[in-house]
C-alpha angles and dihedrals in degrees: 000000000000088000093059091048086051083048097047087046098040100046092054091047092053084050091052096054086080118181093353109130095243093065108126090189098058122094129179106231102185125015116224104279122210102198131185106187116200139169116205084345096299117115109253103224135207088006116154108232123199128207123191139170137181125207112132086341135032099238140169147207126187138199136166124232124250131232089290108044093264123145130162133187126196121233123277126210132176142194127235132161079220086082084070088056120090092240137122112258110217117177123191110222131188150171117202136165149186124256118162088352087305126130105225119195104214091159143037139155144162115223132200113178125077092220121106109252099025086132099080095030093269092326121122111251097255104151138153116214132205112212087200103047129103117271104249121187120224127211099171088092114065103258133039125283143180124194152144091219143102128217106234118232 
């Protein structure tokens, strides 16, 4: 029974360290992302972009491109006892935009760190997308993902 007590008082006082780096429940669910989205070259401007990712929850963010085709989201992390668990994380990611009252997919991933970054292998999400290339799917990462998009230098 003592066990139990130690369980019920442990479990609250991880939760109460927050944001703190030791955390071991914390996982970042989506890394920052620097965007320009384009369409034959040209910024798309004024576009609503959606990000969503689904780990324990489907959820979404959205944002609207500037003049130039530029868009940023801040990271997201979230909290799970599941973290003290010894399971894979996997985390579906996406980017996603309107065009014409279409939802277009231009970027998905499936991420499996909880670091911030792990999608690029430790590099920031700074990427430009072309509307109009050709999908390509990338393996170099870890994971699988499909995108229109280039990593900037």
């Amino acid at each position: 029974m003592h066990r139990w007590v130690s369980l019920f008082v442990f479990v609250p006082c991880l939760a109460a360290i927050g944001c703190g780096i030791s955390n071991p429940l914390k996982t970042c669910v989506f890394s920052p992302v620097k965007a320009q989205l384009l369409l034959k070259g040209e910024p798309v401007k004024g576009a609503t972009v959606i990000r969503r990712w689904d780990w324990q929850n489907l959820r979404e963010e959205r944002t609207v491109t500037d003049d130039k085709g530029y868009f940023y989201f801040p990271i997201v992390y979230e909290y799970s006892i599941i973290r003290l668990l010894p399971a894979e994380i996997v985390i579906g990611q996406g980017l996603y935009t309107m065009v014409e009252g279409e939802e277009i997919s231009f970027w998905t991933n499936a991420r499996r760190d909880p670091d911030e970054n792990t999608e690029y292998q430790g590099r920031a999400i700074d990427i430009t997308c072309d509307l109009s290339d050709e999908e390509i799917l990338i393996k170099e990462f870890g994971a699988r993902m499909v995108t229109l998009c280039k990593l900037n230098p």
